[in-house]
ZAVEX-975585 format. One record per residue: x, y, z of N, C-alpha, C in turn. Coordinates in pm, whole numbers, padded with zeros to 5 digits, always signed. Atoms other than C-alpha are relative to their C-alpha. Layout:
<atoms>
XYZXYZXYZ...
</atoms>
This chain:
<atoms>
-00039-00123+00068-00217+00628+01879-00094+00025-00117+00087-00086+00099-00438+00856+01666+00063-00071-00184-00061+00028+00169-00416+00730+01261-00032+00155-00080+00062-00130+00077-00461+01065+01074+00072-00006-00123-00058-00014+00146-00427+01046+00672-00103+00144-00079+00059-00139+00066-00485+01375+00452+00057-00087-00158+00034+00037+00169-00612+01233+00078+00011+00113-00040-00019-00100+00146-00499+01494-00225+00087+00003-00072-00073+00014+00087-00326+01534-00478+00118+00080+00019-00128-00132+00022-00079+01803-00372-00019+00120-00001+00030-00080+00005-00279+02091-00431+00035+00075+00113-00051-00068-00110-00212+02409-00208-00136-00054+00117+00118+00009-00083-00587+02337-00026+00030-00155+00084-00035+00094-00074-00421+01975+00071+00097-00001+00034-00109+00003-00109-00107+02086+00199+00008+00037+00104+00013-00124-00154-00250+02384+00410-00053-00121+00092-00001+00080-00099-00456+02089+00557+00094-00103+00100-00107+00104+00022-00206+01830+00568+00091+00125+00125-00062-00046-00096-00012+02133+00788-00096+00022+00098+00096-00047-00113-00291+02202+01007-00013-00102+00099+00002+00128-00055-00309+01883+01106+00100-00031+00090-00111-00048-00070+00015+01920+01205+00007+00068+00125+00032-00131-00079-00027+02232+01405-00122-00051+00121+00056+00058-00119-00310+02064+01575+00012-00078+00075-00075+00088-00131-00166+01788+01742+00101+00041+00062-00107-00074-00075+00098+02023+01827-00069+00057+00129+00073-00097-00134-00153+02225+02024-00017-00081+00108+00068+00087-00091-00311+01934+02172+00075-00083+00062-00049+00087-00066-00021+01776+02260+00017-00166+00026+00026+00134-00007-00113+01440+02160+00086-00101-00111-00087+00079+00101+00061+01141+01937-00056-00035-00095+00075+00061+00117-00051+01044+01598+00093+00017-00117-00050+00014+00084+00044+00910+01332-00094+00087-00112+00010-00067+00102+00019+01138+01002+00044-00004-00137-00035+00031+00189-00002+01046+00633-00014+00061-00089+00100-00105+00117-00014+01210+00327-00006-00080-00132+00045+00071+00089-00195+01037+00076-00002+00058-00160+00005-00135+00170-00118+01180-00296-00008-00098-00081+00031+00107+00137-00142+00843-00493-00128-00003-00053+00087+00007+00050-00417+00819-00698-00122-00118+00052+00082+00108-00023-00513+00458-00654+00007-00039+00119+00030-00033-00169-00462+00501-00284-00097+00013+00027+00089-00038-00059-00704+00702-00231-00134-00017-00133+00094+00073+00072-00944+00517-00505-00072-00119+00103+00062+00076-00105-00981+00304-00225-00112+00050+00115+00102-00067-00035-01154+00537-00044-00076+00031-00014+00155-00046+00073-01403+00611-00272-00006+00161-00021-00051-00148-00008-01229+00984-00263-00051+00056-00170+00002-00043+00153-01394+01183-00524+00040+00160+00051-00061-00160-00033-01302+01559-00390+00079-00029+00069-00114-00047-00130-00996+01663-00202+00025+00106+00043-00088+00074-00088-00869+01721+00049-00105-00105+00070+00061+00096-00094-00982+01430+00268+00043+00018+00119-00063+00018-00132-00908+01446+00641-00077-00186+00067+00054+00155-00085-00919+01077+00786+00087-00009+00104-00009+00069-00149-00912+00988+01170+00013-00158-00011+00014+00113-00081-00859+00669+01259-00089-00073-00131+00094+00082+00178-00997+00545+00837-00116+00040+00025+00115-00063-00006-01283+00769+00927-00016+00112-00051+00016-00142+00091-01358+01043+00642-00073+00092+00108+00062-00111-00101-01420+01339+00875-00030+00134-00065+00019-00120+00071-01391+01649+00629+00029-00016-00162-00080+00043+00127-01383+01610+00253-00040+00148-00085+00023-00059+00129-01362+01850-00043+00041+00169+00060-00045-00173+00021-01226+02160+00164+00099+00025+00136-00137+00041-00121-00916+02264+00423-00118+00017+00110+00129+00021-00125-01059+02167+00742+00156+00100+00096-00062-00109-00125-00902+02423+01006+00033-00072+00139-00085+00047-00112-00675+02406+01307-00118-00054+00104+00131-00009-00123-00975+02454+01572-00049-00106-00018+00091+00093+00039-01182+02206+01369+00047-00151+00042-00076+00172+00013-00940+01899+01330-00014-00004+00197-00029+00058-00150-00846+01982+01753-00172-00007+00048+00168+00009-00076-01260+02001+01806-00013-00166-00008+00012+00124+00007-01256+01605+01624+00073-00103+00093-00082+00103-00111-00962+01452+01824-00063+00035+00118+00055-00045-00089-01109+01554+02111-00118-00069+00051+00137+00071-00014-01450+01412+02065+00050-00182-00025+00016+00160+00025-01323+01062+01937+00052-00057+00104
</atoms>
């Protein structure tokens, strides 16, 4: 099963992701797990200096802006 964590603080630009994300495994029909990362020293571990973060599978795939429905189902797809 898919790991998918969305790094931010809360802002509206990491919730819209954080739902998109959503919305795209809906489309696609597929299982994954979905986190939302808002701790600080969480995502210090990451080395997260902009948010939002979209992470696959602990693989930074989009950082510093909402990554879109299309986009996220273009990544699952390819991995």
């Amino acid at each position: 099963m898919r790991q998918i964590k969305v790094l931010g603080t809360g802002c509206n630009k990491c919730k819209t992701t954080y739902n998109n994300v959503l919305e795209a495994i809906k489309q696609l029909g597929i299982e994954a797990e979905v986190t939302k990362v808002e701790d600080i020293e969480e995502m210090m571990k990451y080395n997260v200096l902009t948010t939002p973060v979209l992470m696959i599978d602990e693989v930074a795939k989009i950082k510093g802006r909402i990554a879109q429905i299309d986009e996220i189902k273009e990544l699952l797809n390819n991995i």
